[in-house]
Every structure is written in structure tokens, then in C-alpha cells.
KEFI-481919 format. One record per residue: residue number from 0; residue in one letter; x, y, z of N, C-alpha, C, O, CB in turn. Coordinates in steps of 0.05 Angstrom, whole numbers, plus 32768, in hexadecimal, padded with zeros to 4 digits. Glycine has a CB too. Example, Ala and Ser with C-alpha at 12.3 -4.5 7.8 and 13.67 -1.06 7.14 Angstrom:
BEGIN
<node num="0" residuo="a" n_u="8108" n_v="7F8E" n_w="809C" ca_u="80F6" ca_v="7FA6" ca_w="809C" c_u="8108" c_v="7FBE" c_w="809C" o_u="811D" o_v="7FBE" o_w="80A9" cb_u="80E2" cb_v="7FA7" cb_w="80B5"/>
<node num="1" residuo="s" n_u="8101" n_v="7FD3" n_w="808E" ca_u="8111" ca_v="7FEB" ca_w="808F" c_u="8102" c_v="8001" c_w="809D" o_u="810C" o_v="8017" o_w="80A1" cb_u="811A" cb_v="7FF4" cb_w="8072"/>
//
This chain:
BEGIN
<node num="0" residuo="x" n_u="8151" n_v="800B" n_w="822B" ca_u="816D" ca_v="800B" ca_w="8226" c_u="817E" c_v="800E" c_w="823F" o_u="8196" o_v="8008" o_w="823F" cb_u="8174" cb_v="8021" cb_w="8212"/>
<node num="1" residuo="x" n_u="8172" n_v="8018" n_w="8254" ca_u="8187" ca_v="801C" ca_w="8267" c_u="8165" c_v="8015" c_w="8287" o_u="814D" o_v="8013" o_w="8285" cb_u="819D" cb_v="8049" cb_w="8261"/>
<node num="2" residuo="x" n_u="817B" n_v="8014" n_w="82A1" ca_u="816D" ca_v="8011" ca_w="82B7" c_u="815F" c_v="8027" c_w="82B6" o_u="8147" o_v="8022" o_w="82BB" cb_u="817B" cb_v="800D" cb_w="82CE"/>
<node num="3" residuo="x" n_u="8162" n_v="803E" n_w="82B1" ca_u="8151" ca_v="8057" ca_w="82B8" c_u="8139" c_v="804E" c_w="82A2" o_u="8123" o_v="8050" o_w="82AC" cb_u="8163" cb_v="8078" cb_w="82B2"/>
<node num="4" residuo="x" n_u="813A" n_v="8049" n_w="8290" ca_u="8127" ca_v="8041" ca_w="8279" c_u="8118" c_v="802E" c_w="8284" o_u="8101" o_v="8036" o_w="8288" cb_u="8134" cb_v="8035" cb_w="825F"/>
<node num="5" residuo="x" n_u="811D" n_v="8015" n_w="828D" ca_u="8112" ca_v="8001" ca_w="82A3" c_u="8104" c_v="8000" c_w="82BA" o_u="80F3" o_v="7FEF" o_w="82C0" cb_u="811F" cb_v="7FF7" cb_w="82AB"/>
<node num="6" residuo="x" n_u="810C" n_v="8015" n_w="82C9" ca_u="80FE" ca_v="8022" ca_w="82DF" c_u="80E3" c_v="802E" c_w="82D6" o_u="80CE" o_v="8027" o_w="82E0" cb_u="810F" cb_v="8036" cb_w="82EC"/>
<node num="7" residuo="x" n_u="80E7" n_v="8041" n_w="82C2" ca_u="80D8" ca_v="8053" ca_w="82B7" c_u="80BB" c_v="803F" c_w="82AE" o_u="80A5" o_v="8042" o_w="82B8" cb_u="80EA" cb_v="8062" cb_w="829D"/>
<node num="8" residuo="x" n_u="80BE" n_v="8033" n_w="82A2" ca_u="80A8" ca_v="8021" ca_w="8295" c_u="80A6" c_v="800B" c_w="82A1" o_u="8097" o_v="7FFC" o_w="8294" cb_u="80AC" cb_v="801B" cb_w="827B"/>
<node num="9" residuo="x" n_u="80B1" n_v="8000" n_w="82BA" ca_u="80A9" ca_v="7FEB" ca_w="82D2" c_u="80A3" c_v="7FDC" c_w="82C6" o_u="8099" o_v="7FDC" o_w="82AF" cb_u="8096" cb_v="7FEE" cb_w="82E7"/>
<node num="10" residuo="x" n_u="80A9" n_v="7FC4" n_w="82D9" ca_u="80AF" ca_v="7FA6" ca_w="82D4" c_u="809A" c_v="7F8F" c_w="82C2" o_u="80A0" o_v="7F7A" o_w="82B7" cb_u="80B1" cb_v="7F9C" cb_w="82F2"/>
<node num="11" residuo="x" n_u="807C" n_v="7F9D" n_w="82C5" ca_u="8069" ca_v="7F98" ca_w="82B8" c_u="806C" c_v="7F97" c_w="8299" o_u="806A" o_v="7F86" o_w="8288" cb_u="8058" cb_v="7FA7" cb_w="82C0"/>
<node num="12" residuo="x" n_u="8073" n_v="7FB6" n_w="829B" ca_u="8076" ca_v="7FB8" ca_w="827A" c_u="808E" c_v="7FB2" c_w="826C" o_u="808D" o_v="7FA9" o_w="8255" cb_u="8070" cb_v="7FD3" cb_w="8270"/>
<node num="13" residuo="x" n_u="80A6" n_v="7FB6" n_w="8279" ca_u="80BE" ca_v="7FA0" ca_w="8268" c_u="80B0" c_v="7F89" c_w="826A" o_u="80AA" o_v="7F7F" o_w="8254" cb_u="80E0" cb_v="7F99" cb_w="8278"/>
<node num="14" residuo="x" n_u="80AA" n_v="7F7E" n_w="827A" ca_u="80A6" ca_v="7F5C" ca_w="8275" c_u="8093" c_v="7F54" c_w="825E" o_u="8095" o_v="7F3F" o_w="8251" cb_u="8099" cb_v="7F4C" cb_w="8290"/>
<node num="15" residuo="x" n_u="807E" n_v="7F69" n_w="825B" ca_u="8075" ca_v="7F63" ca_w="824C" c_u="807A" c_v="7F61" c_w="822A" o_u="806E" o_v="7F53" o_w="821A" cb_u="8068" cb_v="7F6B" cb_w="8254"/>
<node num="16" residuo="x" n_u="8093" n_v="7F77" n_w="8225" ca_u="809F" ca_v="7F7E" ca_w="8210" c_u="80B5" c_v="7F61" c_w="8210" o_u="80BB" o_v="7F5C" o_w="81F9" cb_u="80AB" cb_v="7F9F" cb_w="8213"/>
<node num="17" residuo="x" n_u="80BF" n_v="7F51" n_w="821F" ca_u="80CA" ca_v="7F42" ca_w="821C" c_u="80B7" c_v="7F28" c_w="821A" o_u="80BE" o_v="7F17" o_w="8209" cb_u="80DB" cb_v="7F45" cb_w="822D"/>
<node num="18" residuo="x" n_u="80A8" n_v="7F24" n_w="8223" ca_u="8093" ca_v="7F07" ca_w="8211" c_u="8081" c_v="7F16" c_w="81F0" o_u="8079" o_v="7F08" o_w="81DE" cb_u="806D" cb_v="7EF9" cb_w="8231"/>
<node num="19" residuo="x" n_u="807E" n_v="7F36" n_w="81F0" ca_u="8081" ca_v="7F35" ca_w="81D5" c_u="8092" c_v="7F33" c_w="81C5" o_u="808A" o_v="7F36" o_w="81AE" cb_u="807B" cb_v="7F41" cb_w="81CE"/>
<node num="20" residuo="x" n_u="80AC" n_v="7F2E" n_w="81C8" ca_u="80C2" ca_v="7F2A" ca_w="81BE" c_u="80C5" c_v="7F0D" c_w="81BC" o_u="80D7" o_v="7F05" o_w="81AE" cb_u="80D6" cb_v="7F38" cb_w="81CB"/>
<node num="21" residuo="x" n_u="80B7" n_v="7EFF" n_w="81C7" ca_u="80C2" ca_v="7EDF" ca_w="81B4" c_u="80CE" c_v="7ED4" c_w="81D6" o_u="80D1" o_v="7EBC" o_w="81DA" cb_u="80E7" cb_v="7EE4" cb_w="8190"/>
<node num="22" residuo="x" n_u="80D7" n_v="7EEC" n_w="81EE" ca_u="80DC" ca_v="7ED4" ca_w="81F9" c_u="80C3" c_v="7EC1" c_w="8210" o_u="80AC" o_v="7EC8" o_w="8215" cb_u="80F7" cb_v="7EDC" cb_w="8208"/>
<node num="23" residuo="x" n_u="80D3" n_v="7EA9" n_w="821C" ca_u="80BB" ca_v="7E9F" ca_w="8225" c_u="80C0" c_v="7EA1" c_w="8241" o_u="80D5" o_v="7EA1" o_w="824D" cb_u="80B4" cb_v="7E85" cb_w="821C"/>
<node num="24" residuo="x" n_u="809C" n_v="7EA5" n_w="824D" ca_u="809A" ca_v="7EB6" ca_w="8269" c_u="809F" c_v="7E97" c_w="827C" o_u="809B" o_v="7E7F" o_w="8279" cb_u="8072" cb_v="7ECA" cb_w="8270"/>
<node num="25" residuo="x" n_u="80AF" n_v="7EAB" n_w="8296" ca_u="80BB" ca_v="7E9D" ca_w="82A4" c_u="80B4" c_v="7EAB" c_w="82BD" o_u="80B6" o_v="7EC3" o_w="82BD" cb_u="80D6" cb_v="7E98" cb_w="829D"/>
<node num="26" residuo="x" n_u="80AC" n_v="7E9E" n_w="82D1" ca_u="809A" ca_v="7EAA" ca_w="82EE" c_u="80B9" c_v="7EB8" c_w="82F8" o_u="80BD" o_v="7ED0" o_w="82FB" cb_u="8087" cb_v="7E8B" cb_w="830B"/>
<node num="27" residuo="x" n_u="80C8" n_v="7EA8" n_w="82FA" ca_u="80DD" ca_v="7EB4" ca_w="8315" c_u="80ED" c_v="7ECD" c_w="830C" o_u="80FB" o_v="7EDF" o_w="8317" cb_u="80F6" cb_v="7E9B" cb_w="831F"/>
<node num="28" residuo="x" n_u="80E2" n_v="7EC5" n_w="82ED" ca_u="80F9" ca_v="7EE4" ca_w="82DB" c_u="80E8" c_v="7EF0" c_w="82E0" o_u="80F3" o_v="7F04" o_w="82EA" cb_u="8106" cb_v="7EEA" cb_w="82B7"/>
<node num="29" residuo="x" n_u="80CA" n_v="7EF5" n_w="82E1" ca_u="80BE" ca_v="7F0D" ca_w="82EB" c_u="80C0" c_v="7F13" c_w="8302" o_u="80C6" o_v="7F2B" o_w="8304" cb_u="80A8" cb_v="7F0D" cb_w="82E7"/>
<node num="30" residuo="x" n_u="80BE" n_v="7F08" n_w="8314" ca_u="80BA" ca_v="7F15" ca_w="8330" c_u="80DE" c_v="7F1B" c_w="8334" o_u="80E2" o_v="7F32" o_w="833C" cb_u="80A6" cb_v="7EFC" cb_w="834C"/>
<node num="31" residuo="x" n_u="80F3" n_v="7F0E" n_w="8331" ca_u="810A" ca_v="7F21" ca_w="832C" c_u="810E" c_v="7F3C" c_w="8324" o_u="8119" o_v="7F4E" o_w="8330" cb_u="8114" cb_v="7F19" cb_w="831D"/>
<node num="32" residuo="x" n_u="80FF" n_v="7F39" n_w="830B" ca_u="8100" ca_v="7F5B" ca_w="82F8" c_u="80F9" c_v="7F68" c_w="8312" o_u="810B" o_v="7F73" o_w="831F" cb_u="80E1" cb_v="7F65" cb_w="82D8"/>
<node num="33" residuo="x" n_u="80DD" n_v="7F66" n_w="831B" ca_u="80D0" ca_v="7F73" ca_w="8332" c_u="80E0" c_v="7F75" c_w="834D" o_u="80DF" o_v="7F89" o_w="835B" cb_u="80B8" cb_v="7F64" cb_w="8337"/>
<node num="34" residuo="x" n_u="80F1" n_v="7F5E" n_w="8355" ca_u="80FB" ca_v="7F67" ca_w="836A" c_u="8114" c_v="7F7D" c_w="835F" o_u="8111" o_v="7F95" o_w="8364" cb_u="8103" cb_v="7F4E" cb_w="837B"/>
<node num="35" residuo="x" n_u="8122" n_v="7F77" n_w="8358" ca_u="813D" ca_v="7F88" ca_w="8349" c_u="8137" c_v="7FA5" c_w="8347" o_u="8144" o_v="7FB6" o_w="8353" cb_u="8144" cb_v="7F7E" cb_w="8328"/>
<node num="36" residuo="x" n_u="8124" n_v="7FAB" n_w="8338" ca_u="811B" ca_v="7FC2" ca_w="833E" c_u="810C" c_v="7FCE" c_w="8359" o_u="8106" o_v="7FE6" o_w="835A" cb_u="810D" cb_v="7FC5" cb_w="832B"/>
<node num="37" residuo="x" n_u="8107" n_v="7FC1" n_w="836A" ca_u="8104" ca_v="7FCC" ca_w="8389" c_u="8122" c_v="7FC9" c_w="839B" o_u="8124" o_v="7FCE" o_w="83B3" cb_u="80E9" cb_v="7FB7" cb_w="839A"/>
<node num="38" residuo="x" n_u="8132" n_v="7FC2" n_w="838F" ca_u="814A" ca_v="7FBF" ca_w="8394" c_u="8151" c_v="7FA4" c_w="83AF" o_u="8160" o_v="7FA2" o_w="83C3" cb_u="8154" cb_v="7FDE" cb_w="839B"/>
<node num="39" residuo="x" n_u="813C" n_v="7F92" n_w="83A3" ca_u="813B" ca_v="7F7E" ca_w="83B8" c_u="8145" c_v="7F6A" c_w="83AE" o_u="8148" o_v="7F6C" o_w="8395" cb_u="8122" cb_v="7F77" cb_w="83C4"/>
<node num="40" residuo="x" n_u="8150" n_v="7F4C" n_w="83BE" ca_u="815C" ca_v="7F38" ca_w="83B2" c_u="8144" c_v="7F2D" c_w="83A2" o_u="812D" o_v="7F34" o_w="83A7" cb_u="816A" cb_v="7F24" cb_w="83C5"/>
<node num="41" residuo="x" n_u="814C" n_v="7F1A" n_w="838E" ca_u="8141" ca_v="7F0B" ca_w="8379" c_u="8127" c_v="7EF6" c_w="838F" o_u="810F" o_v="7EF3" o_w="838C" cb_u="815F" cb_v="7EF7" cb_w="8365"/>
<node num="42" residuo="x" n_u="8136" n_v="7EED" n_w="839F" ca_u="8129" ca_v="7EDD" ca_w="83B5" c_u="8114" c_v="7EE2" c_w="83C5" o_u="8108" o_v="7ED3" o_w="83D4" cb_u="8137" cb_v="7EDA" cb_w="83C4"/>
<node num="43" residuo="x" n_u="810F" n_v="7F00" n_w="83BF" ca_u="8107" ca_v="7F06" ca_w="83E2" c_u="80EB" c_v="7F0C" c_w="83D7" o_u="80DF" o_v="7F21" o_w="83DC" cb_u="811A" cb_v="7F26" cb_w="83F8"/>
<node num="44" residuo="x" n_u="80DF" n_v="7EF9" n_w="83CA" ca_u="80BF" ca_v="7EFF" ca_w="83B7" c_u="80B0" c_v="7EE2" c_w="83C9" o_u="80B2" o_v="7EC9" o_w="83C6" cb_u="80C2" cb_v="7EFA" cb_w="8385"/>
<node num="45" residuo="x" n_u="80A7" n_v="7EED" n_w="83D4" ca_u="809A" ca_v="7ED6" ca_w="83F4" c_u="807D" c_v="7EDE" c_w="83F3" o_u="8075" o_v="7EF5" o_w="83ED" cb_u="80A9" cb_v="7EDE" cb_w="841D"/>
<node num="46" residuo="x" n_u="8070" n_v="7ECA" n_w="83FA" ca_u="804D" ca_v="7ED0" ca_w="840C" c_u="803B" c_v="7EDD" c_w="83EF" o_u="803F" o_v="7ED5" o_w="83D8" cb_u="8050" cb_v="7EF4" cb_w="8430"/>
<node num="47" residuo="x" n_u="802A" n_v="7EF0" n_w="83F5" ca_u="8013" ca_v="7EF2" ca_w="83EA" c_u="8027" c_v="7F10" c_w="83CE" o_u="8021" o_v="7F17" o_w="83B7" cb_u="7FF4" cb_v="7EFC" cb_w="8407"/>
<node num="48" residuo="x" n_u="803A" n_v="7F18" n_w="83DE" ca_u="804A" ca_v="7F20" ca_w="83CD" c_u="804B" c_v="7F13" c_w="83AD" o_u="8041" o_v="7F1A" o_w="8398" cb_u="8062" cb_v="7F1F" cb_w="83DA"/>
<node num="49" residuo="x" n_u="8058" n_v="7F00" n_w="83B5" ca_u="805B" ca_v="7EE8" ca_w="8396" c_u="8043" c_v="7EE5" c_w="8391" o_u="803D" o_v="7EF1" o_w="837D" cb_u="806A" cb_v="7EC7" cb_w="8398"/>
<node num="50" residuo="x" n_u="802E" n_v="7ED8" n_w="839E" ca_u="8016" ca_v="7EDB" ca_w="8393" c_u="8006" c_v="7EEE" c_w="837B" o_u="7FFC" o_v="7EE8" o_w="8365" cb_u="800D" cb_v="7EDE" cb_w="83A6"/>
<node num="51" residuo="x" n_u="800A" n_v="7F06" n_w="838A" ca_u="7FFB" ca_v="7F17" ca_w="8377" c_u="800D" c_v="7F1A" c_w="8364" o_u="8002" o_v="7F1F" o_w="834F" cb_u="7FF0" cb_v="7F31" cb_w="8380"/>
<node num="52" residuo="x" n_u="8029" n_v="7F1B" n_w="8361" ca_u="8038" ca_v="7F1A" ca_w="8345" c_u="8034" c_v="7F06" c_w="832E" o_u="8038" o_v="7F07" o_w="8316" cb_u="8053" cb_v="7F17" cb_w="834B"/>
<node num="53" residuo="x" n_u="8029" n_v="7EF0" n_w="8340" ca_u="802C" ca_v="7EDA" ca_w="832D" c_u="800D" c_v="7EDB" c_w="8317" o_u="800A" o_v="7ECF" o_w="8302" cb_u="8030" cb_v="7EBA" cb_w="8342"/>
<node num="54" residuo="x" n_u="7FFA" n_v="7EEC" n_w="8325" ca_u="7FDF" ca_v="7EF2" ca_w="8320" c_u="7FEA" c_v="7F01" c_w="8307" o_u="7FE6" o_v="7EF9" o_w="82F1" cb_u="7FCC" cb_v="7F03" cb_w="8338"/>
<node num="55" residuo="x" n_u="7FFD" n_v="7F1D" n_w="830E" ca_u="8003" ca_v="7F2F" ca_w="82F7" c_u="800F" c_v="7F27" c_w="82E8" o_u="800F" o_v="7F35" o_w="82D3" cb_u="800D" cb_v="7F42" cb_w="82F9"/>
<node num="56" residuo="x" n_u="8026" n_v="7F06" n_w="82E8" ca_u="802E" ca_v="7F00" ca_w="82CE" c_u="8022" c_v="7EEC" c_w="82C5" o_u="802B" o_v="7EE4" o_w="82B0" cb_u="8046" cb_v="7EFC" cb_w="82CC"/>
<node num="57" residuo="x" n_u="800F" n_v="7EE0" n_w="82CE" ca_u="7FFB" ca_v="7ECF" ca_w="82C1" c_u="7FEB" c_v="7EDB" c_w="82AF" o_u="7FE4" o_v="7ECD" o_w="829C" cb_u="7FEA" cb_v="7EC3" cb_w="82D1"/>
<node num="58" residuo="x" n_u="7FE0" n_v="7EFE" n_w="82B2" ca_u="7FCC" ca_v="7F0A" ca_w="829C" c_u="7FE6" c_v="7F14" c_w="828F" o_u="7FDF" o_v="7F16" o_w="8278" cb_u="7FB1" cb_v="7F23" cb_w="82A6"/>
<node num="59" residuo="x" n_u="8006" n_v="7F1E" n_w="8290" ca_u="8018" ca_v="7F1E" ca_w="8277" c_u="8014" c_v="7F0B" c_w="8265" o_u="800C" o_v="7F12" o_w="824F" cb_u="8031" cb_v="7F1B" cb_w="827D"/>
<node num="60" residuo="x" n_u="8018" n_v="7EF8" n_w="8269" ca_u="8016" ca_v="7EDF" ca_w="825B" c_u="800B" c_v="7EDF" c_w="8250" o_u="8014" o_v="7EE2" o_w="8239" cb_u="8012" cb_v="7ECE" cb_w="8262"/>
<node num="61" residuo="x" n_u="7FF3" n_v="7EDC" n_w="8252" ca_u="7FD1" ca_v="7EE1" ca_w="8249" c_u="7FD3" c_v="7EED" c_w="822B" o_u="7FCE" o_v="7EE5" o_w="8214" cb_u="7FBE" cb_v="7EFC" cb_w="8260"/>
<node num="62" residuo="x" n_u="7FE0" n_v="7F0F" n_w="823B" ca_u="7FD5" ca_v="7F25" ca_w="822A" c_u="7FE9" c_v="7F24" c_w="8215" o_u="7FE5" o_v="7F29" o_w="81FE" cb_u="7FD0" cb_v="7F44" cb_w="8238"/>
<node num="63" residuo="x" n_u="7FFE" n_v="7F1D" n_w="821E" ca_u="801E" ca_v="7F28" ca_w="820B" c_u="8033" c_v="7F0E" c_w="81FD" o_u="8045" o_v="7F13" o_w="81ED" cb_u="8037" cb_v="7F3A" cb_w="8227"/>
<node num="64" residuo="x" n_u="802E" n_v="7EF5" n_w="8206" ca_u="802E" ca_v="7EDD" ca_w="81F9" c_u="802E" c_v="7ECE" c_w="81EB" o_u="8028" o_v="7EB7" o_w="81F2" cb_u="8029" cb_v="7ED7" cb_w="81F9"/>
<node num="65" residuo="x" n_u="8034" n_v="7ED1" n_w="81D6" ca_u="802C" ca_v="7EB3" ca_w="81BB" c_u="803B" c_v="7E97" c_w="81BE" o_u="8054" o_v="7E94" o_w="81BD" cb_u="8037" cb_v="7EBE" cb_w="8195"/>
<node num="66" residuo="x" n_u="8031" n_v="7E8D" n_w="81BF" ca_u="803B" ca_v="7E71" ca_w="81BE" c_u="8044" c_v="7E63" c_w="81A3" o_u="8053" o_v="7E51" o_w="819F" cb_u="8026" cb_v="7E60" cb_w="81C9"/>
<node num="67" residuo="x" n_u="8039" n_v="7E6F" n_w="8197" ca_u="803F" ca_v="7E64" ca_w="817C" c_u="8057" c_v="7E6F" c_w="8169" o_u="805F" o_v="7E64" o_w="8154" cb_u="8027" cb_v="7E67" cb_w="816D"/>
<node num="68" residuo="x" n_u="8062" n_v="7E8B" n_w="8178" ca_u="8072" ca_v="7E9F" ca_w="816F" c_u="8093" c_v="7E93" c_w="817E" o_u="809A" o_v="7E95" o_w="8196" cb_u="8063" cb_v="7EC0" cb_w="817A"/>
<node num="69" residuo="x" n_u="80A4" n_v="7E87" n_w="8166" ca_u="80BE" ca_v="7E7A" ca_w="817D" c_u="80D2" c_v="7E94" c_w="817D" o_u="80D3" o_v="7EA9" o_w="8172" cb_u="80D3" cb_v="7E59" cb_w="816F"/>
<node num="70" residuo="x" n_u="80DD" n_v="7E8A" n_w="818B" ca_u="80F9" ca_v="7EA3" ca_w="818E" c_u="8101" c_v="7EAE" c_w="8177" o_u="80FF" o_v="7EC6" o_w="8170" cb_u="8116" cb_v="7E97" cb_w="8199"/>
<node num="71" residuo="x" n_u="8110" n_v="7E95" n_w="8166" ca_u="8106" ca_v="7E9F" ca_w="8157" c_u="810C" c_v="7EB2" c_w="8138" o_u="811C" o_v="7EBE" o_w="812A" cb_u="80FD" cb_v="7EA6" cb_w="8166"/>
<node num="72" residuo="x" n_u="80E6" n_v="7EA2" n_w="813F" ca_u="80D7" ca_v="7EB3" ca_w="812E" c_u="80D8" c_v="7ED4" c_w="813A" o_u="80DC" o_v="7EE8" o_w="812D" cb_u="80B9" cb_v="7EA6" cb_w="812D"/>
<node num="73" residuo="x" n_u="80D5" n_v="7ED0" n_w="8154" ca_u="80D1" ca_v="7EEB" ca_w="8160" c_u="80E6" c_v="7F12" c_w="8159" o_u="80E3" o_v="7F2A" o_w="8156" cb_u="80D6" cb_v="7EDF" cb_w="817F"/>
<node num="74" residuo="x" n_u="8101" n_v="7EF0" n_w="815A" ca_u="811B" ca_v="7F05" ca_w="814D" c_u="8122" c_v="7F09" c_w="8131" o_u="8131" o_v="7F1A" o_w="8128" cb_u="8135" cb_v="7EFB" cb_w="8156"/>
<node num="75" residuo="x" n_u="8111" n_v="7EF4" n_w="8121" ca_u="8112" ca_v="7F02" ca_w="8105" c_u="80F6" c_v="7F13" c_w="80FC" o_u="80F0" o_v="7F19" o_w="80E5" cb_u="8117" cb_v="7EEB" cb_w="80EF"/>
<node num="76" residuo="x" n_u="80EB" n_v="7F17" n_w="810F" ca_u="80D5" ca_v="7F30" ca_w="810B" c_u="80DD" c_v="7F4B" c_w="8112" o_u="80D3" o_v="7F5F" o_w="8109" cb_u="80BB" cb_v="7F2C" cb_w="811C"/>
<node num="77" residuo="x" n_u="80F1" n_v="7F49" n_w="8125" ca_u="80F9" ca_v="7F5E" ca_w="8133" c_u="810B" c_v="7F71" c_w="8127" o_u="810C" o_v="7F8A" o_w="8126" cb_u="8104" cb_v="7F57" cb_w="8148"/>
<node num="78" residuo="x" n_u="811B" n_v="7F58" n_w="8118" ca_u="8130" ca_v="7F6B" ca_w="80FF" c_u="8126" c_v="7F67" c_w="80E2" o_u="8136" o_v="7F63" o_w="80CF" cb_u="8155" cb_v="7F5F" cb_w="80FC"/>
<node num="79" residuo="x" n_u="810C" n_v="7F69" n_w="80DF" ca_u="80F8" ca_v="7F6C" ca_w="80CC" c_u="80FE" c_v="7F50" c_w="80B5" o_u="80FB" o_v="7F51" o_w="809D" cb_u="80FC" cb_v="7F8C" cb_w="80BF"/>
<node num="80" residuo="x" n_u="8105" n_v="7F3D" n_w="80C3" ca_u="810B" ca_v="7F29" ca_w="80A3" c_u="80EB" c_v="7F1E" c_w="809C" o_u="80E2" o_v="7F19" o_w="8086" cb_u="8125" cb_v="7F06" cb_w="80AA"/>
<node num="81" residuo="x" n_u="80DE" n_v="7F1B" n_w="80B8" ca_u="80C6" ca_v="7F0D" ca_w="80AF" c_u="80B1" c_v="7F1E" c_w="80C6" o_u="80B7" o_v="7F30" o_w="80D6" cb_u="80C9" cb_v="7EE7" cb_w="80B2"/>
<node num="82" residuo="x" n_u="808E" n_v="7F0C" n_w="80BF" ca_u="807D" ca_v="7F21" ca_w="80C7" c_u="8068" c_v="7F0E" c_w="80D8" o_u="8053" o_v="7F19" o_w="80DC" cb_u="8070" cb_v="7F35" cb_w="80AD"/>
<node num="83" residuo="x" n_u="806A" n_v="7EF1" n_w="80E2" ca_u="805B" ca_v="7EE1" ca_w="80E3" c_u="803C" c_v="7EE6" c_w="80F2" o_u="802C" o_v="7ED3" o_w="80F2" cb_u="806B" cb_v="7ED0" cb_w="80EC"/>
<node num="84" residuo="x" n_u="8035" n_v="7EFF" n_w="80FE" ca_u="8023" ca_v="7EFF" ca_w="8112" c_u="800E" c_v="7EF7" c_w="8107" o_u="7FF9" o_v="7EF5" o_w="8115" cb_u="8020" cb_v="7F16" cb_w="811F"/>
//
């Protein structure tokens, strides 16, 4: 709910709460989340840096993902209309 909440549970685990939510994973919105919270520009994700991020949102994906689950569907699970998993 707030940045202090965000910080707290790092960039890993919001992101991951947001592809369980229906939305769909996007490389540059991750390594953003990640820079923002080191208080660095959106840009400045270079070299083996980006590399190994892209490693950690490739197993998000993986783990936290459905493809078959649309937006959605995602947002009428959320305010309980439906249950599709």
C-alpha cells in the first residue's frame, strides 16, 4: 500500500504479486521496480547487472505466471466474482 510497504518486501516479491494478479510480465518494468528502489534512474540497469535480473525475472515468470489467466479474469477473482484457477 505505500513505498515503505514496497521497500519492505523488495522488488522480487511485489513483482511477483503483480503477475499473480493477472498482470503481464514485462522485463524493463522489472528491472525499473529494482532500480527505483536503489534510488537509481530507470536506465542505469547496464552489463552483467541486467543480466542477472533478467535470470531473476525469467524464474518470476516461471513460478508466478499463468498464461491462460487474462486480466481479466485475474480482476474478477480478486473481487471474488469468479474462481478460475
Amino acid at each position: 500500500m505505500t513505498a515503505e510497504d514496497l521497500r519492505e518486501i523488495g522488488a522480487d516479491a511485489a513483482y511477483a504479486k503483480l503477475l499473480e494478479n493477472g498482470n503481464r510480465p514485462h522485463f524493463i518494468g522489472f528491472y525499473a521496480l529494482h532500480m527505483a528502489l536503489q534510488g537509481r534512474p530507470w536506465n542505469d540497469c547496464k552489463g552483467e547487472e541486467k543480466k542477472a535480473l533478467r535470470v531473476k525475472f525469467d524464474a518470476l515468470k516461471a513460478t508466478h505466471f499463468n498464461e491462460d489467466k487474462s486480466e481479466l479474469d485475474a480482476f474478477m477473482d480478486q473481487i471474488g466474482l469468479i474462481d478460475r484457477r
